[in-house]
N, C-alpha and C positions, 0 to 999 in steps of 0.2 A: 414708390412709382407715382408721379404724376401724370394725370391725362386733364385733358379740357372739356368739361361737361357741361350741358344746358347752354342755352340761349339767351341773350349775350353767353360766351365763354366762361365759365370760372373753372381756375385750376383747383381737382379734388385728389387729394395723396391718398392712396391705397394700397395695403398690402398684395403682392399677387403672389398666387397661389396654385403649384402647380397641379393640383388635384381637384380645384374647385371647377363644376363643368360650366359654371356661369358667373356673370358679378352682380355684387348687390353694394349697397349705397344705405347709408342711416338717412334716414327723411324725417328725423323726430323735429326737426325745426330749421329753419332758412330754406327749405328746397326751391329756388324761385327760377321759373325756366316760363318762356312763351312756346315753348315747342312739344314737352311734353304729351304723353296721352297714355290711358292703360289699353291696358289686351282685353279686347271682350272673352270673355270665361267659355262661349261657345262657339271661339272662332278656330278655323284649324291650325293657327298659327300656337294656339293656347296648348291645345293638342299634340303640334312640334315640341313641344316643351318638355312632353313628359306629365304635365300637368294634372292634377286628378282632384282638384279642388276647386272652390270658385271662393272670390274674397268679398265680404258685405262689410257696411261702413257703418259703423255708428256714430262719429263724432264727426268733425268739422270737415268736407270732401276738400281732397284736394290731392296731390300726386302718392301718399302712400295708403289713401284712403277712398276707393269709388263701388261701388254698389255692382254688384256684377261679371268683377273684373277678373281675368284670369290670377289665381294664386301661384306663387313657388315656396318651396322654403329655405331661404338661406341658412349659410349654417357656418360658425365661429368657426374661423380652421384651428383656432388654439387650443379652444377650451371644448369645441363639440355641439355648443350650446346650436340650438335651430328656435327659427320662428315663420310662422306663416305670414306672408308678403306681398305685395302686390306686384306684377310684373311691369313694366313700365318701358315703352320707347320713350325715347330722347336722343339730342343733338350730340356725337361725339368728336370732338377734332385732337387731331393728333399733328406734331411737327414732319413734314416729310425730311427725308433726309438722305445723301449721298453718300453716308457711310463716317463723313468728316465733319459734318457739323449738323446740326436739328436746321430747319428751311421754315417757310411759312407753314402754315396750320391747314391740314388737309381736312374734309367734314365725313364723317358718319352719322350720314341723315336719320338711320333708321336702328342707332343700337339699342341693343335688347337687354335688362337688367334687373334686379329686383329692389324695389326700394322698402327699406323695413323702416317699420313706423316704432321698434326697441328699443332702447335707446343700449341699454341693456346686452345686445347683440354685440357690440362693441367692444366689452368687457376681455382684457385679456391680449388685447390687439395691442401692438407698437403704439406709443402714444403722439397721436396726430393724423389718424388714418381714417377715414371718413369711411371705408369699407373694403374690400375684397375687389381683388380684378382677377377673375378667372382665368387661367392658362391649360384648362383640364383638357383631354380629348372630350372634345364635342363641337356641335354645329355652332353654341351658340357661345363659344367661348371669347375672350376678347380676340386673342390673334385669328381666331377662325371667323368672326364677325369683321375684320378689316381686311382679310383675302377675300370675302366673298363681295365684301363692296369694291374694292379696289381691285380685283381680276390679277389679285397678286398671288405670291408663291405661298400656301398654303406651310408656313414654319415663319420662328420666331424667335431668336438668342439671347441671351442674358449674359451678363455680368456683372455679376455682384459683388458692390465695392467694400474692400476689408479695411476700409478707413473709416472711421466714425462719424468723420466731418467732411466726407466727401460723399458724393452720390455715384451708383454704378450707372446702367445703358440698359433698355430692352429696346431690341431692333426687329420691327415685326414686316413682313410678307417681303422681306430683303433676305437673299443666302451671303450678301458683302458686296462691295468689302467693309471691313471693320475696320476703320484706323483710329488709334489708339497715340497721343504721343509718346515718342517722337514718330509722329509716322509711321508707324510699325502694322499692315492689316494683318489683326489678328485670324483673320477667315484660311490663309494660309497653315494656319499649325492644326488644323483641326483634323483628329482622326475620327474615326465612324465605327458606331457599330450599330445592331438592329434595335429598332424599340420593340417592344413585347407588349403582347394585350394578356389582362389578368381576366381572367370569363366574369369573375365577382366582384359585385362594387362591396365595398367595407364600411362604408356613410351612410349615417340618417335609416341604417336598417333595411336599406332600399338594395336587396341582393339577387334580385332578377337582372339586373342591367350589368352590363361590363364597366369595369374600373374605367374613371375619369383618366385617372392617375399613369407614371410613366416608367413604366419597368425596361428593365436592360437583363440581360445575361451575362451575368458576373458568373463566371467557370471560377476562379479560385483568387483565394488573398498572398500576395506576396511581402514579408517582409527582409529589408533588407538582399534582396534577392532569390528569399528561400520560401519554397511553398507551408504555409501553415496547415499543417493537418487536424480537420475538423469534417463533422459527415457531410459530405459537399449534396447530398440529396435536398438539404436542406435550401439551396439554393435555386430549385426547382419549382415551378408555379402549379399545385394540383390543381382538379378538376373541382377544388371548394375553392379556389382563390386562395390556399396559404403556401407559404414559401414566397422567394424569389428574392429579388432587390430594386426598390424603386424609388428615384427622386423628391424630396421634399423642400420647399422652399419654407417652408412653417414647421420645421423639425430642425430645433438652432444645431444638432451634437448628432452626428451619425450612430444609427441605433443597432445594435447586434445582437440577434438573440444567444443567449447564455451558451450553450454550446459554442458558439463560432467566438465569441467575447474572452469567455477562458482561454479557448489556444490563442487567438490572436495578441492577449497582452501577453499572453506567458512568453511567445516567440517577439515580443517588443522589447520587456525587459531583459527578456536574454541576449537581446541583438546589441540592444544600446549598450549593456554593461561592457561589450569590445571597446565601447568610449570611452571608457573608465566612468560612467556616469551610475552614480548609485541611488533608485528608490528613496523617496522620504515618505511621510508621514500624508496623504492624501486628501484632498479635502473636497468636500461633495460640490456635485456630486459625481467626481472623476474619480476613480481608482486608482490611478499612477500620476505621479508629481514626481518632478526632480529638483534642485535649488537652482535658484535662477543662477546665480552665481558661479556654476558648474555648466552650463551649459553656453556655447559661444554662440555668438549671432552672426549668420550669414545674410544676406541677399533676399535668401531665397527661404528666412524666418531661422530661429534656432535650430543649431548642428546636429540633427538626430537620424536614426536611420530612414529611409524611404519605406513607404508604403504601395503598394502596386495591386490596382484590382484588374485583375485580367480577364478581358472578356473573350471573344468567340478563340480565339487561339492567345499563344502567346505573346505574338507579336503584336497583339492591340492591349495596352493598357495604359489606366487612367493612374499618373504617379503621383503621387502624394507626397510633398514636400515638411518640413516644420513648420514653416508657414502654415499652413493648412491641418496637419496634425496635432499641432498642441495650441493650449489657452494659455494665456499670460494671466496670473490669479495675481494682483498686490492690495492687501489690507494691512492691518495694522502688526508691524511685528512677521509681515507673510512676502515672499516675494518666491512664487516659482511659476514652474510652466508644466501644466498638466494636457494628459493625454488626452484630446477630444472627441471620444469615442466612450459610450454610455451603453452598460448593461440594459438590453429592454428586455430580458427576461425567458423565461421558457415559454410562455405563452403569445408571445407575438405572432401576428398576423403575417407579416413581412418580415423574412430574417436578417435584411438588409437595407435599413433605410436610408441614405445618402442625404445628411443634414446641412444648413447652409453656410455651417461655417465651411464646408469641405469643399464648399463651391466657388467660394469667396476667392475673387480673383483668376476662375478660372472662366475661361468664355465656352458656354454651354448651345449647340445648333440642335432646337428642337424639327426637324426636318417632317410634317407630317405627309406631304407630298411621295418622299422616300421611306420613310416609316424606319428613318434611324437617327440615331443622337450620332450629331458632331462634340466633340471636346479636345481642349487647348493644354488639359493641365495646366501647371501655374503658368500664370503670363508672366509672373518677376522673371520666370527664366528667360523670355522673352525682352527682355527691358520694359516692359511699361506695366502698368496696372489697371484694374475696372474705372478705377476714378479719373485716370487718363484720357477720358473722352474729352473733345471740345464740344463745350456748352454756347459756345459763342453761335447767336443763330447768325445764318446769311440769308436774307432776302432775297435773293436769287433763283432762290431753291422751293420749287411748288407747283 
């Protein structure tokens, strides 16, 4: 994701993160902005924050470095890693847009963020990412810092593109249209269900506060049509914050805990083998692989059976295609397509993580206005894809 930061403009690429409740920026060197300024440490904006630290400078002052200044701690959504930061406003602009093309550059005079002096922080990140763009529930996340300036609709949708060489869309304080070529708004396929608040945050040890993060009510897994029997209590959020299932943009393979992982592949392998497709040799860190050779290619990704998480009833679910379900593995002497669904274990936190290849391509409406998630399932069924957006900007538009 690019946004336009500091004074003049420069574009900075960032991973966004949907649990991260704020954004933070590497400041280890080039930071050059005429606009910038930090948070005084006892101002009550410092306070907003959450904040319980103050940040002193020892070496050269300058924007990740001031004597006084309010602290945060960002923190690696990969690896976990955190460090103490300094908070920082700055100029943000962003392209306004009518749904069909990006328009001129709109400003956020007063965005909120943390700029880490780590270089180190970094470690682990996509390479070329300059830092984190927060999409967490909270005041000061990026899409809630551009409704609040812009008197816009409080939500924010994504599409993330399943081309390597293409880039997907995040469309913020707009509910659509979406269009997508040829012309297709995606805002139309979008079904709903409620988001869920989890009482415990699970980050940085901080478990007084409620999750950033964005949970749904998955009631059951369908393959192939047929419900997978596994203890569905599991799918439930207790009063510690464990169980449930919830959205990750920085979890590449959707995560299952061990119980629900066993039935589900047992009920995959037994579905597919109706294809006459038979199990090979697997290779990490997926459990099920079949020879590419064996498996035909539609549209809508290799021929294998659907996936279906159902949420408040039956008649709302999120369908899961080959596309979305398996990885294309080729090295040397290797050519299959494995299941993209990862054992996390008996001791996971979340029994159900939703990772980003599962998203890929599918257009996702964070609605916090309504306090539900819109989704598209695949757009291939649709005709077009995330990378389908026109990039062509119009001048018209601002």
């Amino acid at each position: 994701m690019s946004i336009y930061l500091k004074t003049p403009p420069q574009p900075t690429n960032l991973l966004f993160d949907l649990g991260a409740s704020f954004s933070w920026v590497d400041c280890t060197h080039n930071y050059s902005s005429s606009t910038y300024h930090a948070i005084p440490c006892s101002s009550s904006l410092c306070n907003s924050l959450g904040s319980h630290a103050c940040s002193n400078c020892f070496g050269s002052p300058g924007p990740g470095c001031s004597n006084g200044s309010c602290a945060l701690f960002p923190e690696n959504s990969v690896t976990r890693r955190s460090t103490m930061a300094n908070a920082l406003i700055d100029w943000l602009s962003l392209p306004h847009t009518d749904g069909r093309n990006p328009g001129q550059l709109g400003a956020i005079p007063e965005f909120i963020f943390s700029c880490s002096k780590k270089k180190s922080l970094l470690k682990g990140l996509v390479k070329g990412v300059a830092g984190v763009a927060g999409l967490g529930r909270s005041n000061f996340s990026l899409s809630a810092q551009v409704s609040n300036t812009l008197s816009s609709p409080d939500l924010f949708a994504l599409c993330l593109s399943g081309s390597p060489s293409a880039p997907g869309v995040v469309f913020l304080g707009t509910s659509g249209p979406y269009y997508f070529y040829p012309q297709i708004d995606l805002s139309k396929y979008l079904i709903y269900t409620p988001l869920l608040s989890n009482p415990v945050r699970s980050t940085l040890a901080i478990y007084r506060y409620p999750s950033a993060e964005y949970f749904i009510g998955l009631t059951s897994i369908k393959v192939n049509g047929k419900v997978v029997q596994f203890d569905h209590t599991l799918l439930n959020i207790d009063a510690n914050g464990y169980g449930g299932t919830k959205l990750s943009t920085v979890t590449p393979y959707t995560m299952l805990h061990s119980t629900i992982f066993k039935a589900f592949t047992d009920a995959f392998v037994n579905e597919t083998a109706t294809l006459n497709l038979t199990v090979t040799q697997p290779v990490k860190p997926f459990n099920v692989c079949y020879n590419a050779d064996d498996v035909r290619d539609t549209r809508l990704g290799p021929a294998v059976v659907t996936i279906d998480l159902v949420m408040q009833c039956d008649d709302v679910f999120w369908r899961i295609f080959g596309s979305n379900s398996m990885v294309r593995i080729v090295s040397e002497g290797i050519d299959m397509w494995c299941l993209g669904f990862l054992d996390g274990g008996s001791d996971m936190r979340t029994a159900v993580v939703i990772g980003g290849h599962q998203m890929e391509d599918n257009l996702l409406q964070f609605d916090l206005d309504n306090n539900r998630l819109g989704f598209s399932s695949s757009v291939l069924a649709h005709g077009t894809m995330c990378a389908n957006f026109n990039f062509t900007t119009n001048n018209n538009l601002g």
